[in-house]
C-alpha positions as CSV (number, residue, x, y, z in Angstrom):
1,X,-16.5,15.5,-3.1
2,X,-16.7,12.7,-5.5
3,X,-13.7,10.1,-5.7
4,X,-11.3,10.0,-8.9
5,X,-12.7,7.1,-9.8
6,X,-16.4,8.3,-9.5
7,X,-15.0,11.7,-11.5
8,X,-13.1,9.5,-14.7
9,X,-16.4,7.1,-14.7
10,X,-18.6,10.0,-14.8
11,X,-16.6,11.6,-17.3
12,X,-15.8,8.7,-19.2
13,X,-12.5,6.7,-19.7
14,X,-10.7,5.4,-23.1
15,X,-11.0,1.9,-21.5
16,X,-9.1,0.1,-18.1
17,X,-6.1,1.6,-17.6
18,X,-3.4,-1.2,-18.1
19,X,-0.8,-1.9,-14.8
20,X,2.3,-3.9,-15.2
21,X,3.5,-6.4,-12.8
22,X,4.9,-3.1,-10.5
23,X,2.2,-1.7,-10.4
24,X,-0.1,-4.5,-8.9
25,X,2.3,-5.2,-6.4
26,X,2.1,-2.0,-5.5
27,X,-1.7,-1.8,-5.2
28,X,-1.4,-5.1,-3.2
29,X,0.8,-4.3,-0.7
30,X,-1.2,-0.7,-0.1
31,X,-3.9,-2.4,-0.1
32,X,-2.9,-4.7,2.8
33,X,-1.1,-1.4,4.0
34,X,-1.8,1.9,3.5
35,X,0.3,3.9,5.7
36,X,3.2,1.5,4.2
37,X,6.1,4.1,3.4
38,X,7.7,4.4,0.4
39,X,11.2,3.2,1.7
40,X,9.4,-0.2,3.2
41,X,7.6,-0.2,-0.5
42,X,10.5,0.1,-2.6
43,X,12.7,-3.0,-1.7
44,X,9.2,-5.0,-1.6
45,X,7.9,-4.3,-5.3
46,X,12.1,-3.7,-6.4
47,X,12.3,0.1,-6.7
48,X,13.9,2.9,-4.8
49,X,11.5,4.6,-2.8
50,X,11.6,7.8,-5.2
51,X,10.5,5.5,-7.4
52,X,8.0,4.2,-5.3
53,X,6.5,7.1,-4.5
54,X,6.2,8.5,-8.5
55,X,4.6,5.1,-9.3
56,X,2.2,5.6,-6.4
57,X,1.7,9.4,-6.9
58,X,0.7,8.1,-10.6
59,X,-1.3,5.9,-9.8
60,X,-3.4,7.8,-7.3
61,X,-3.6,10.9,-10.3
62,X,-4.7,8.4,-13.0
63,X,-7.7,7.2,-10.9
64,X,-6.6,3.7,-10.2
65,X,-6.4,4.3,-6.7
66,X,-7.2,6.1,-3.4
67,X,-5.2,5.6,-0.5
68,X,-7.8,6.8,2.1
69,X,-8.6,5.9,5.6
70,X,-12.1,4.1,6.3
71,X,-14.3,4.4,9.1
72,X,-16.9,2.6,11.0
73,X,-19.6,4.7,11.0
74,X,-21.0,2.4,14.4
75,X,-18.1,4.1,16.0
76,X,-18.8,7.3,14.9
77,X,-22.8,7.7,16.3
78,X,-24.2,6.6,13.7
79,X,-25.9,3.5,14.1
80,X,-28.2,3.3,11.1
81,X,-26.8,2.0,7.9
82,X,-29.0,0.7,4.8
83,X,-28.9,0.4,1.0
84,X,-31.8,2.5,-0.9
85,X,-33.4,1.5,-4.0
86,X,-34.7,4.4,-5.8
87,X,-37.4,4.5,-9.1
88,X,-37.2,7.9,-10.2
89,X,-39.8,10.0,-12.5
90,X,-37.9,10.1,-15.7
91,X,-34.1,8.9,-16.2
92,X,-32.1,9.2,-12.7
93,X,-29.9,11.2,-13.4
94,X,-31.8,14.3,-11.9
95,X,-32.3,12.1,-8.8
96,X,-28.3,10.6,-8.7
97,X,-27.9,14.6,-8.6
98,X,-29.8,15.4,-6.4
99,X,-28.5,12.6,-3.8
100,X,-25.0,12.6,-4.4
101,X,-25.2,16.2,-2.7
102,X,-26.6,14.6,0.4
103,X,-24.5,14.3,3.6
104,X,-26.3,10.8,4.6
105,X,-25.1,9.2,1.2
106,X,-21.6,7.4,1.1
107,X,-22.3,5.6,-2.4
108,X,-24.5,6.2,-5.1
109,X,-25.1,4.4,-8.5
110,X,-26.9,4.5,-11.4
111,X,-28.3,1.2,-12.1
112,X,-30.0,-1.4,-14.5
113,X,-32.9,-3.2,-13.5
114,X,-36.0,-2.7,-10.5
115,X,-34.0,0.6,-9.2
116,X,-32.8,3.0,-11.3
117,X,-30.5,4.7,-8.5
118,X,-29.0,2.3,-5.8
119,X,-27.2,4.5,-2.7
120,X,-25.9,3.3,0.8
121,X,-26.5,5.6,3.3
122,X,-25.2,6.2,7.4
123,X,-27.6,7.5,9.7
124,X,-27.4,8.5,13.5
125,X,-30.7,6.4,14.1
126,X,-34.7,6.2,12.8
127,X,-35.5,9.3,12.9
128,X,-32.4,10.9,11.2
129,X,-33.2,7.6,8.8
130,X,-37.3,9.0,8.5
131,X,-36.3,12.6,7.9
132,X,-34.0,11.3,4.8
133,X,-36.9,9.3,3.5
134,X,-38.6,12.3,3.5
135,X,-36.6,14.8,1.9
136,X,-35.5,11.9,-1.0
137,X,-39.5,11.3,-1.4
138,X,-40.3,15.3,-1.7
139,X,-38.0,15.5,-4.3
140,X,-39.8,15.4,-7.9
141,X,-36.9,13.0,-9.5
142,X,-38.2,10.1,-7.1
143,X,-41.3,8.2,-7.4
144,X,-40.4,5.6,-4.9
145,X,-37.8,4.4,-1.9
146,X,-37.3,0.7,-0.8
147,X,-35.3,0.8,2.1
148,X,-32.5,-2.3,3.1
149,X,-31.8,-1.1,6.5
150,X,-28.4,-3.6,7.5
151,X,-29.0,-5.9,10.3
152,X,-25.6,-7.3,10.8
153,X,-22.7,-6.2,8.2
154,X,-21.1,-9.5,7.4
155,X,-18.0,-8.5,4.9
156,X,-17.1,-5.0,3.6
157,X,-13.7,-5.3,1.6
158,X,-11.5,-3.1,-0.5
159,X,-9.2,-5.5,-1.7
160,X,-10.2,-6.9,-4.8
161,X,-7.1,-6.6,-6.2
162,X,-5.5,-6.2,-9.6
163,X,-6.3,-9.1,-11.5
């Protein structure tokens, strides 16, 4: 299931969506916090938290946020992870199709430049890792994969803030 954010940019949006002062703090402290509750929110961004949580709530329905809990796929069995850079036979978006449906793929972009699909993908190990190769180079969309298998993940972040 795609995010909201992958949903309103696939569908288009009337431009950023604008946040006041509230709002940011709000996406800060979540941010820092996401299991935060709405009656620790409240006094920290100066709202009630019923007010809290409707700020929140809007914010999560107009696609500004997620509040979602992240894994480490190491943890988890799956000890491959790498970026893909795909050239596809035409424009990509038969191939970004196409991949987005795959279990192995956590992100997936259509890009400018060398590749026109970029995509991270998790894998329990090299083989699982081969057998994706080959299903993605079977498919007629792609002409070609360059694989950037991770050696050593040195930042992953998801607080970039508000600006």
């Amino acid at each position: 299931m795609a995010s909201p954010r992958a949903e309103r940019n696939h569908k288009g949006s009337d431009g950023p969506i604008r946040l006041d002062d509230t709002d940011k703090a709000i996406v800060r402290h979540l941010q820092a916090d996401g299991r935060m509750s709405y009656t620790k929110l409240g006094p920290l961004v100066g709202l009630s938290a019923p007010a809290t949580r409707q700020r929140v709530l809007h914010l999560i329905e107009s696609g500004v946020m997620e509040v979602v809990a992240v894994t480490d796929p190491t943890t988890l069995g799956f000890e491959i992870q790498a970026l893909m850079g795909i050239q596809t036979a035409g424009g990509p978006h038969a191939a970004a199709q196409f991949m987005a449906e795959l279990q192995e793929v956590d992100y997936l972009a259509i890009t400018t430049g060398r590749f026109n699909v970029i995509c991270e993908v998790v894998c329990e190990d090299n083989d699982h890792l081969l057998d994706l190769m080959n299903r993605l180079g079977a498919h007629d969309s792609i002409d070609s994969i360059e694989v950037f298998t991770f050696v050593s993940l040195v930042k992953q972040t998801y607080d970039w803030g508000t600006r």
